[in-house]
N, C-alpha and C positions, 0 to 999 in steps of 0.2 A: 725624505725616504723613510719610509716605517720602519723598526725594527720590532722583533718578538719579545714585547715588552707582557708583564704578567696580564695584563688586559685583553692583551692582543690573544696572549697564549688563552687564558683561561676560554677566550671567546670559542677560539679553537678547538679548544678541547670539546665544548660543548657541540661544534658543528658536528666533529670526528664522533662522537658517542650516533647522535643520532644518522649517522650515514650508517653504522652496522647493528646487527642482530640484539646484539645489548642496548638499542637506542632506549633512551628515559621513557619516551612515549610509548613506543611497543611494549615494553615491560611492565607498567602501570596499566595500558588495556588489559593485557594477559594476565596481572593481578586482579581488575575489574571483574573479566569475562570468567576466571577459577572462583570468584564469591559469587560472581550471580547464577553459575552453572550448579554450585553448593547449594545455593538458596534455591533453585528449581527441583534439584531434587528431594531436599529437606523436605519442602512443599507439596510437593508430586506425594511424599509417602503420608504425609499429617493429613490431606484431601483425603486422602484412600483411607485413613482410619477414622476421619469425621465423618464421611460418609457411612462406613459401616455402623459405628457409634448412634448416626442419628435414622440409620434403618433399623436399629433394633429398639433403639429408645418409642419408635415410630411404632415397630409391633406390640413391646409391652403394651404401650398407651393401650392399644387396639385391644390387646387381651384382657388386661385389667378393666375396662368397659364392660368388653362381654362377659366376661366371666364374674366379674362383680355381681352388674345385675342378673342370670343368669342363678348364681348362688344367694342373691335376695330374694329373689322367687321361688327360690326350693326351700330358701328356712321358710320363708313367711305360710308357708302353705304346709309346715309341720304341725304340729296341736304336743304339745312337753305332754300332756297326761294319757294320751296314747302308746307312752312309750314309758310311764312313769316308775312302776313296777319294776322294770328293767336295768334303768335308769339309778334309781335309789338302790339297789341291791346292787349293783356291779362299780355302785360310786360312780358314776360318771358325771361330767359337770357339764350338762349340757342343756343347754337355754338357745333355743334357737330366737327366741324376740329379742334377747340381750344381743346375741350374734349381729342380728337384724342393725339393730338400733349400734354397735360396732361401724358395721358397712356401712352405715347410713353416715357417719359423721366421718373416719378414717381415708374412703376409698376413697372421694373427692379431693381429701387435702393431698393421697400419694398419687393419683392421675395429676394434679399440680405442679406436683416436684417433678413430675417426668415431662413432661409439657415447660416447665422452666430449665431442665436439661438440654431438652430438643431445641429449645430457643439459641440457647447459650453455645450448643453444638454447630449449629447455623449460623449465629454469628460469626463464631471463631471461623468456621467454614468460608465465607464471606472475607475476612481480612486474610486469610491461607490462601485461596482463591486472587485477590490483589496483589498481594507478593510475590505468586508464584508466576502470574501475567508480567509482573512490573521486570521481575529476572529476565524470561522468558524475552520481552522486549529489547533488555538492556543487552540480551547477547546479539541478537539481532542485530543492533544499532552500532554494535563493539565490532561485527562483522564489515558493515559499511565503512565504519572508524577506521577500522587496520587496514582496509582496501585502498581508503584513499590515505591515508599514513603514509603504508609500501610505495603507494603512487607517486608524493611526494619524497618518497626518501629517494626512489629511482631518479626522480628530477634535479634531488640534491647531488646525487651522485654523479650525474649527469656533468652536471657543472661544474664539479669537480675536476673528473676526470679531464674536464674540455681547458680549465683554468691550468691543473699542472702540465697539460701536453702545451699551452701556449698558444692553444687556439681556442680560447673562449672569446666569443664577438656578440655577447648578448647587451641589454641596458640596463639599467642597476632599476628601472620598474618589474623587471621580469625575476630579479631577484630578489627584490624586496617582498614580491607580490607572494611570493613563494614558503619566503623567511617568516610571513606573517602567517601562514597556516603552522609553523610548529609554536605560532606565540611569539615570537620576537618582538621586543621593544623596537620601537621607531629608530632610537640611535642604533642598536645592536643590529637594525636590519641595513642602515646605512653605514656602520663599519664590516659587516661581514660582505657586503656589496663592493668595497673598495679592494678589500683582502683576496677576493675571486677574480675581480677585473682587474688586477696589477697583484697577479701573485710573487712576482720577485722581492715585492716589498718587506713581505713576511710568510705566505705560504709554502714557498720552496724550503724557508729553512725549517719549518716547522713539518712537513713532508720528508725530509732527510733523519728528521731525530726519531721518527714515528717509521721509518723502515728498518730503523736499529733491533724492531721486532722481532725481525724474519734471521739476524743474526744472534740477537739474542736467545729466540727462545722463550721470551717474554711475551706476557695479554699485551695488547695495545692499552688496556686499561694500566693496567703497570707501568706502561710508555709514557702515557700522557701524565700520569703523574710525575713519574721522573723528569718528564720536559719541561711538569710547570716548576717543580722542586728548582731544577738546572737554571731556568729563570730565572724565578725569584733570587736565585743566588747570585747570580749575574748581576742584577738590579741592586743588589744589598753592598756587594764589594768591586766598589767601582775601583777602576785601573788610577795608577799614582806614577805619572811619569816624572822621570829625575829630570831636573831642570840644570842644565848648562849655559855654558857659556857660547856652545854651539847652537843652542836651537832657545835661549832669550828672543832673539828678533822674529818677533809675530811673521808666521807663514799666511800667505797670500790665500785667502778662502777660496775655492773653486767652489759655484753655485751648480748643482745640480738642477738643467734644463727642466726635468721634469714639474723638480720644483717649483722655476720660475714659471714656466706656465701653469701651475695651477694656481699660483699666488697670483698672477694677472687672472686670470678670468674670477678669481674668487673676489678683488676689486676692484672687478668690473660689474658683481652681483651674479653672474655665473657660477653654478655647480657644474664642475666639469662631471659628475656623475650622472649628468643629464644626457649624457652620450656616450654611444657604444665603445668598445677598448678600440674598436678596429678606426673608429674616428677620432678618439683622442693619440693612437697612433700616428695617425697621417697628419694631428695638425703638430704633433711633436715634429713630426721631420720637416715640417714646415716652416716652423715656429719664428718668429721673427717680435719679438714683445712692442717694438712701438707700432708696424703693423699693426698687431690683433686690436692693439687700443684701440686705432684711430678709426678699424673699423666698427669697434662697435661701437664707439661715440658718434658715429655716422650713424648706425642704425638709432642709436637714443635719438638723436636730434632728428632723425629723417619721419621718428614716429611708428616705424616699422617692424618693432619690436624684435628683442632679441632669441626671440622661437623662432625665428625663421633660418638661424646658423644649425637647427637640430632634424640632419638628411641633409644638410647644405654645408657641412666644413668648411667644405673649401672657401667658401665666402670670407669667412674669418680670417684669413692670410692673404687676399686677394689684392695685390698692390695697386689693382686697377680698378679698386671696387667704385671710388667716388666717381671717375671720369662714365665708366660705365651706366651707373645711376643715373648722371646728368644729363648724357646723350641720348638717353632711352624718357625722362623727364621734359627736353629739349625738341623733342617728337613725339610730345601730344600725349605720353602716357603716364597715367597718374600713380600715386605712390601703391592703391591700393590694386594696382595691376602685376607691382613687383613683388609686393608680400604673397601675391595668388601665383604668380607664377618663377619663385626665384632661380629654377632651372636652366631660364635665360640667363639671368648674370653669371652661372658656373658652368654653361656651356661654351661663351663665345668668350676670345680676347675682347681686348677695344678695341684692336683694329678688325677684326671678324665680324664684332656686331656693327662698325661703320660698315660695311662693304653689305653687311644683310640690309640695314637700310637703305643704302644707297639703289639696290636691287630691287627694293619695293617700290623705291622712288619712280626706277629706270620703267617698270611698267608701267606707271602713271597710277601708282597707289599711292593714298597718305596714308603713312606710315601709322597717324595717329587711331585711322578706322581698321588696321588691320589688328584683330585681335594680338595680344603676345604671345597665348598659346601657339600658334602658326609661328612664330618667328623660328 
């Protein structure tokens, strides 16, 4: 029988986090989705000013063009000694062919730099545009993400709920299957499977310490640390019983049933976690250890493999299971009739199924041509 050992707790703790609102997962999306919503609108504002940026770099270009040539054509068609007179007496330094020959080398090299502006604005524009999609997407996706999260946190809870009220009756694939969407290692998905389907082991006590919340006053986050603290201390300063002269003679060990059946089917190569709580309860009250052997050294040697005791328990304690096999082997039916139909063997006694034979007989049926299904 388990106890809430630091392994056991820490697991706990981790299952207990992601059942509520502060789960690790939820709170990492919600970190995700506040930088990519950052980043959307970072980007949303840098678009809007690369754009304007490379609308105006757009028109300079456009004006310095016309208006260049525009103003080469008005020097080129001055004449300096038409105005020279004027010119020379008022000082003025004006050479419209120098101007000319100015524009002619100048204006091509600054329409350049503005054309390598507009380049370099578009680019930038371009990877702003990527980033701002890539956000844009990532919230999106962080949508679906937390949808099917809540989904499975609802399902964790579920289980939950169903394991402390005593009525959880699922199979540890439906838990496993579960455990693996928040990430669970293989082990970790196969000890928290055992913890849900036999909460007495260790859930219950670990549910008692974590409702100390509601009289404390205390986060559950505060709880579970204090659980695992209380632990760990547990684990560290083990109990030192004083030894007399009363209790020297070694006490008689009582085996806990459960125990022993799980230690039989585990050397037998059975995972009792291959079956639901509600079927490993019924072979507990059933439980008889040289039984289960002998049946399932019956199913080894019969070839019949042992999947066929999973929806079929009761096989497994069946005190009557060999004579049953043989009667139904003895009249013409092959092994691969009982692996397809084992419903027969946990439907009838042995004497039920003689008497169903003998009633096929009584019509003047061989028993061997009538399907088993019909039986």
């Amino acid at each position: 029988m388990k106890t809430l050992t630091p392994e056991v707790n820490a697991l706990l703790d981790k299952l207990y986090n992601l059942r509520g609102e502060d789960s690790v997962i939820l709170v990492e999306m919600e970190k995700q989705k506040k930088k990519a919503e950052e980043t959307k609108e970072r980007t949303t504002n840098q678009k809007k000013d690369l754009q304007t940026k490379i609308s105006e770099l757009e028109k300079l270009h456009e004006e310095l063009d016309e208006q260049g040539e525009k103003l080469k054509e008005v020097l080129s068609g001055i004449n300096r000694d038409e105005y020279k007179t004027v010119l020379d007496r008022l000082r003025i330094d004006f050479n419209p062919k120098a101007l000319v020959d100015k524009l002619e080398v100048s204006l091509p090299k600054t329409i350049e730099t503005v054309k390598d502006d507009t380049k370099k604005a578009e680019d930038e524009l371009v990877k702003v545009e990527e980033e701002m999609n890539n956000a844009i997407t990532t919230i999106e996706e962080l949508g679906i993400r937390k949808d099917a999260a809540l989904s499975n946190q609802d399902k964790l809870n579920e289980y939950f709920e169903l394991a402390l009220s005593g009525r959880i009756n699922i199979t540890r694939d439906s838990i496993t299957s579960l455990l693996e969407q928040f990430n669970f290692s293989e082990d970790m998905q196969r000890e928290a499977a055992k913890i849900l389907m036999f909460p007495e082991d260790a859930l219950y006590e670990y549910e008692e310490k974590i409702k100390a919340k509601d009289k404390s006053g205390k986060s559950i986050s505060e709880v579970i640390i204090e659980a695992k603290s209380a632990s760990l201390e547990e684990q560290e300063e083990p109990k030192i019983e004083e030894t007399t002269s009363e209790n020297v003679e070694e006490q008689p060990t009582v085996e806990d049933p459960k125990e022993e059946m799980i230690e039989t089917l585990k050397n037998a190569g059975i995972d009792y976690l291959d079956f639901t709580s509600g079927e490993i309860d019924e072979l507990l009250a059933n439980f008889h250890a040289e039984t289960v052997k002998n049946n399932i050294d019956l199913m080894n040697k019969k070839g019949l493999g042992l999947d066929i005791f999973s929806g079929h328990i009761k096989l497994m304690y069946d005190e009557q299971l060999n004579n049953k096999i043989e009667t139904l082997l003895n009249n013409g039916k092959e092994l691969i009739d009982l692996y397809l139909n084992p419903n027969v063997l946990e439907k009838y006694t042995l004497e039920e199924l003689g008497n169903r034979i003998d009633t096929i007989k009584a019509n003047g049926l061989d028993p061997k041509e009538v399907p088993l299904v019909s039986y």
